[in-house]
One Martini backbone bead per residue (centre of mass of N, CA, C, O) as a GRO file, in nm:
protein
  189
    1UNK     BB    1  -0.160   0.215   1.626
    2UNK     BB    2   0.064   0.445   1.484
    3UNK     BB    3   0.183   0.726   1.403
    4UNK     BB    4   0.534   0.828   1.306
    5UNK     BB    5   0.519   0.915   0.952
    6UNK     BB    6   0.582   1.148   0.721
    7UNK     BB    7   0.560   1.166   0.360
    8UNK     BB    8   0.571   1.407   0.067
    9UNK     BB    9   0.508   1.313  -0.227
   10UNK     BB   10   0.406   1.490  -0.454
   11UNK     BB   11   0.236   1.711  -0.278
   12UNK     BB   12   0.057   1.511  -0.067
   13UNK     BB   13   0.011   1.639   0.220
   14UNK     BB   14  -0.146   1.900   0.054
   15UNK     BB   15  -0.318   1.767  -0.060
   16UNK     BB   16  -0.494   1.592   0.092
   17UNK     BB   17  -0.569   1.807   0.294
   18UNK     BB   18  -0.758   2.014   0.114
   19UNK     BB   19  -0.950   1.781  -0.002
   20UNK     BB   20  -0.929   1.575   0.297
   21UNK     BB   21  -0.937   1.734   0.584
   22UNK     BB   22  -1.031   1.422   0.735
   23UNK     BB   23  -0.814   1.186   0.623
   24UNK     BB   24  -0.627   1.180   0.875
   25UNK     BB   25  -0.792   1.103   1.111
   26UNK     BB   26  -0.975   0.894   1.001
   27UNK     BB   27  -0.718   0.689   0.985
   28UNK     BB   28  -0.583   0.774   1.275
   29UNK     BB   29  -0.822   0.588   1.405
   30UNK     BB   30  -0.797   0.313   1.275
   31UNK     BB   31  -0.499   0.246   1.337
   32UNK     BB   32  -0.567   0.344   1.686
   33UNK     BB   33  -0.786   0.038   1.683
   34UNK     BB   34  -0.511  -0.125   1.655
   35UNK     BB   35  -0.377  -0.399   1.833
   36UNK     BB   36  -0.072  -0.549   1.745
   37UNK     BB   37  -0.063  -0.728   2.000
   38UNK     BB   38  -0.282  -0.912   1.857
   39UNK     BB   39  -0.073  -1.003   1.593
   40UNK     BB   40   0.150  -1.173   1.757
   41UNK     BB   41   0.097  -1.495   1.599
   42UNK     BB   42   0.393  -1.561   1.442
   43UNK     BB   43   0.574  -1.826   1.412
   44UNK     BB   44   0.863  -1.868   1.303
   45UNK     BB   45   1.115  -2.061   1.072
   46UNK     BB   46   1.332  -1.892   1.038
   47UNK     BB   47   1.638  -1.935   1.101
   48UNK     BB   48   1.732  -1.603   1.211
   49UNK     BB   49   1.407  -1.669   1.424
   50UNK     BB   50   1.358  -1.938   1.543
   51UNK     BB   51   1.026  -1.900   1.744
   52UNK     BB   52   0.945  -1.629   1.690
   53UNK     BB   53   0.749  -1.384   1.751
   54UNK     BB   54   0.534  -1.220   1.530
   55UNK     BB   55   0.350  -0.995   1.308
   56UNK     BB   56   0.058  -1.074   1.117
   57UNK     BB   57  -0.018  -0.921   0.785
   58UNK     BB   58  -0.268  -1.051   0.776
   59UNK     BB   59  -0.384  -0.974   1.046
   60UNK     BB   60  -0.373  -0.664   0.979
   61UNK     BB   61  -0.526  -0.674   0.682
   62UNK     BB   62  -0.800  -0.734   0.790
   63UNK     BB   63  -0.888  -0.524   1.038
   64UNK     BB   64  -0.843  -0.318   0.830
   65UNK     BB   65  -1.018  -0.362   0.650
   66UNK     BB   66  -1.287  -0.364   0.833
   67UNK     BB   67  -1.260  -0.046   0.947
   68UNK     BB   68  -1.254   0.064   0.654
   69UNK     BB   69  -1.577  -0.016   0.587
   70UNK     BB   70  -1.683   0.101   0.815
   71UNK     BB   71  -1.638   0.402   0.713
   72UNK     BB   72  -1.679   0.394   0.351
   73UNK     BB   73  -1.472   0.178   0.240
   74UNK     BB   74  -1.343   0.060  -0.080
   75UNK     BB   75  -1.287  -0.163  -0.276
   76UNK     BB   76  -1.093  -0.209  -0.617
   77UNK     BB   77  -1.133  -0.365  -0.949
   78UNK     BB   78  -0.935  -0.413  -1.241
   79UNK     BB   79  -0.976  -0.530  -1.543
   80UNK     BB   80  -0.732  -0.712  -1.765
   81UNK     BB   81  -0.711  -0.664  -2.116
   82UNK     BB   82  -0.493  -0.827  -2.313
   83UNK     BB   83  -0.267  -0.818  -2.559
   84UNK     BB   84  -0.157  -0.968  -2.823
   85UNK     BB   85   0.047  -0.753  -3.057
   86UNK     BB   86   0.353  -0.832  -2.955
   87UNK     BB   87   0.347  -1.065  -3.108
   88UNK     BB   88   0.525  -1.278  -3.285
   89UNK     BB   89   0.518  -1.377  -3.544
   90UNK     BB   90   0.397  -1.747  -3.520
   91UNK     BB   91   0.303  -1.679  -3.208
   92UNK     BB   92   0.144  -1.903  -3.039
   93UNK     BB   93  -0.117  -1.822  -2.801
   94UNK     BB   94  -0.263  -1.853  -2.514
   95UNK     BB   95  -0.510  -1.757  -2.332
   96UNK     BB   96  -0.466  -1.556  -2.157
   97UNK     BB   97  -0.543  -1.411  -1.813
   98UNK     BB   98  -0.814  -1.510  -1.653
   99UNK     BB   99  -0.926  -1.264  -1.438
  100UNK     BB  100  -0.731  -1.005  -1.435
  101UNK     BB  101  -0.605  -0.746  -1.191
  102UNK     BB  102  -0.657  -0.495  -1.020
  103UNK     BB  103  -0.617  -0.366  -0.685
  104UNK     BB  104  -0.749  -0.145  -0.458
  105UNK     BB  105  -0.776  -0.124  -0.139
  106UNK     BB  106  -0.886   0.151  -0.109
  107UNK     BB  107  -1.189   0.413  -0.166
  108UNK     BB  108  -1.260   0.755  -0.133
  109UNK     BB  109  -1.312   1.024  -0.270
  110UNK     BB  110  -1.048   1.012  -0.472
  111UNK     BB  111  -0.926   0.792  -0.260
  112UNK     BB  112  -0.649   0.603  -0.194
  113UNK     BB  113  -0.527   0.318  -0.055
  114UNK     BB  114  -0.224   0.170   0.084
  115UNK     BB  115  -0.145  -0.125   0.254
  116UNK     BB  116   0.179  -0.216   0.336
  117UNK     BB  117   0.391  -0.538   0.493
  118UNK     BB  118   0.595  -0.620   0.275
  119UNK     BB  119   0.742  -0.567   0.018
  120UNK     BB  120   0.907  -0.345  -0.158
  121UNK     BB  121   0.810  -0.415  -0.461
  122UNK     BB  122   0.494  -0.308  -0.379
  123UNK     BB  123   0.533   0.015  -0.276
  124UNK     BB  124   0.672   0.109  -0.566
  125UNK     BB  125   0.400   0.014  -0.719
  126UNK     BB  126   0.225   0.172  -0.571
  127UNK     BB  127   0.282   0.417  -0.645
  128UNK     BB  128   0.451   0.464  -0.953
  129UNK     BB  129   0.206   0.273  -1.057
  130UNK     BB  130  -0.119   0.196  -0.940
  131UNK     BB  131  -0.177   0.522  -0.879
  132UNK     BB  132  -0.154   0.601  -1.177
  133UNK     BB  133  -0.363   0.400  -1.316
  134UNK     BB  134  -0.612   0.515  -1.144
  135UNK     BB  135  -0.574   0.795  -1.251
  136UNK     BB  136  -0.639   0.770  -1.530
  137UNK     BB  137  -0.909   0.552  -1.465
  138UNK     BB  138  -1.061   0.804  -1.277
  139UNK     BB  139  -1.035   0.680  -0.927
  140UNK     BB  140  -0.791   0.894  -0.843
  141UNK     BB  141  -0.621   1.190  -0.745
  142UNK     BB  142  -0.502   1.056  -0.429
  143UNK     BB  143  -0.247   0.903  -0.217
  144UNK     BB  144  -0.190   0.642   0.011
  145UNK     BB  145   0.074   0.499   0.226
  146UNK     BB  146   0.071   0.228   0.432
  147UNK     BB  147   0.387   0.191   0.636
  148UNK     BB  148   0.625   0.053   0.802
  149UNK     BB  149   0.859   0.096   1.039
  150UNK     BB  150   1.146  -0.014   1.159
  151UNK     BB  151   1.055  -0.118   1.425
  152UNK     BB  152   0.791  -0.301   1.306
  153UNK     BB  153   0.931  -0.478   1.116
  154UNK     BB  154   1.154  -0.601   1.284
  155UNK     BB  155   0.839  -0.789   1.367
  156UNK     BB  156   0.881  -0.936   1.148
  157UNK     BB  157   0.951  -1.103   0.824
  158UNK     BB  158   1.164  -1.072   0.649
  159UNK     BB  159   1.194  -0.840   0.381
  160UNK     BB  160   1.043  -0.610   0.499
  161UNK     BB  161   0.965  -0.325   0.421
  162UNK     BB  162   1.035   0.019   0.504
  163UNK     BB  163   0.998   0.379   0.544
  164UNK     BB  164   1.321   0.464   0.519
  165UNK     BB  165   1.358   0.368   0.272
  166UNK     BB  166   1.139   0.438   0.077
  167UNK     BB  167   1.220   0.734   0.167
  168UNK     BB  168   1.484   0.742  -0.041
  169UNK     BB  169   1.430   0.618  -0.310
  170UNK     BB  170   1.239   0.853  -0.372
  171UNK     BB  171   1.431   1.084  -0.364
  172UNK     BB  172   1.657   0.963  -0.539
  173UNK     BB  173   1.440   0.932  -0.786
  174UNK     BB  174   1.235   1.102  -0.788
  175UNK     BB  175   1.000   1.299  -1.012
  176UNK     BB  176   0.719   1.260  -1.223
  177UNK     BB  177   0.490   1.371  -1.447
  178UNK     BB  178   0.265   1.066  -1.344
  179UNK     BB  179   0.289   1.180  -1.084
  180UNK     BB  180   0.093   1.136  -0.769
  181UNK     BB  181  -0.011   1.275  -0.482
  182UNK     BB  182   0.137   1.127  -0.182
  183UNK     BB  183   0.115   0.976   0.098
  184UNK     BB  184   0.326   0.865   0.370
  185UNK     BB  185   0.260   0.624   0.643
  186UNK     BB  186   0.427   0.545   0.948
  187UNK     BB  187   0.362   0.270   1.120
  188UNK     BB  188   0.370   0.160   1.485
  189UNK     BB  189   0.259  -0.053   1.735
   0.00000   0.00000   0.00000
């Protein structure tokens, strides 16, 4: 896979480039050592598409998480303990959800990195919501989202958004004081 586009969230790409002066290119060695045409081995069932080959971002993030590993990048999971005080008087709640956890794609020197092949609002929620918890959490300082660009998704199955998209509505959603400084890579094949 190839860097194709990158966009600058709440100045993600000089935030990470000061701070983390080698991990854009440490990054694109990672991405450059998929050969995603490998990966091409999902047979469609879509109306849309029946019978046509896709490809598979279980195994596409099988591989990446592999080689995230082999740099001495770590997942990281934050257990969540549900409070129950919203709960209406008189409401019995059966006991939350146990074992439920917030989890962090890759971190190394309290840089976050999320690559999402999925839905739109996996996306915005990794950006937006997930990003902003690791660092309240003071588990990352800025983050990087590895992203499909369109001519990528477009191989992939129905509903998959991509980088074209995604900074569109970021652009026009604006900052928050609670964004953190984001690079936004998008990729493909």
């Amino acid at each position: 896979m190839i860097v194709a586009a990158e966009y600058s969230f709440n100045g993600g790409k000089t935030f990470v480039e000061k701070q983390w002066p080698t991990v854009v290119d440490e990054l694109e060695t990672i991405l450059k050592a998929v050969d995603a045409s490998e990966h091409k081995t999902k047979r469609s069932k879509e109306k849309t598409m029946r019978g046509r080959m896709l490809y598979d971002p279980v195994a596409l993030n099988r591989t990446l998480s592999r080689l995230f590993v082999a740099k001495g990048w770590r997942k990281l999971r934050v257990k969540c303990d549900y409070s129950q005080e919203q709960y209406r008087k008189g409401y019995s709640a059966k006991p939350g959800a146990r074992g439920a956890f917030r989890e962090m794609d890759f971190i190394k020197d309290q840089l976050g990195v999320e690559v999402q092949f999925g839905k739109y609002a996996f996306m915005v929620y990794n950006v937006c919501a997930k990003m902003t918890i690791f660092n309240k959490l003071r588990h990352i300082d800025g983050g990087v989202e590895i992203v499909p660009v369109k001519a990528f998704a477009d191989g992939m199955s129905t509903g998959v958004s991509y980088f074209e998209q995604f900074v569109w509505d970021l652009e026009h959603r604006g900052v928050s004081d609670i964004d953190i400084p984001v690079l936004i890579l998008g990729v493909d094949a």
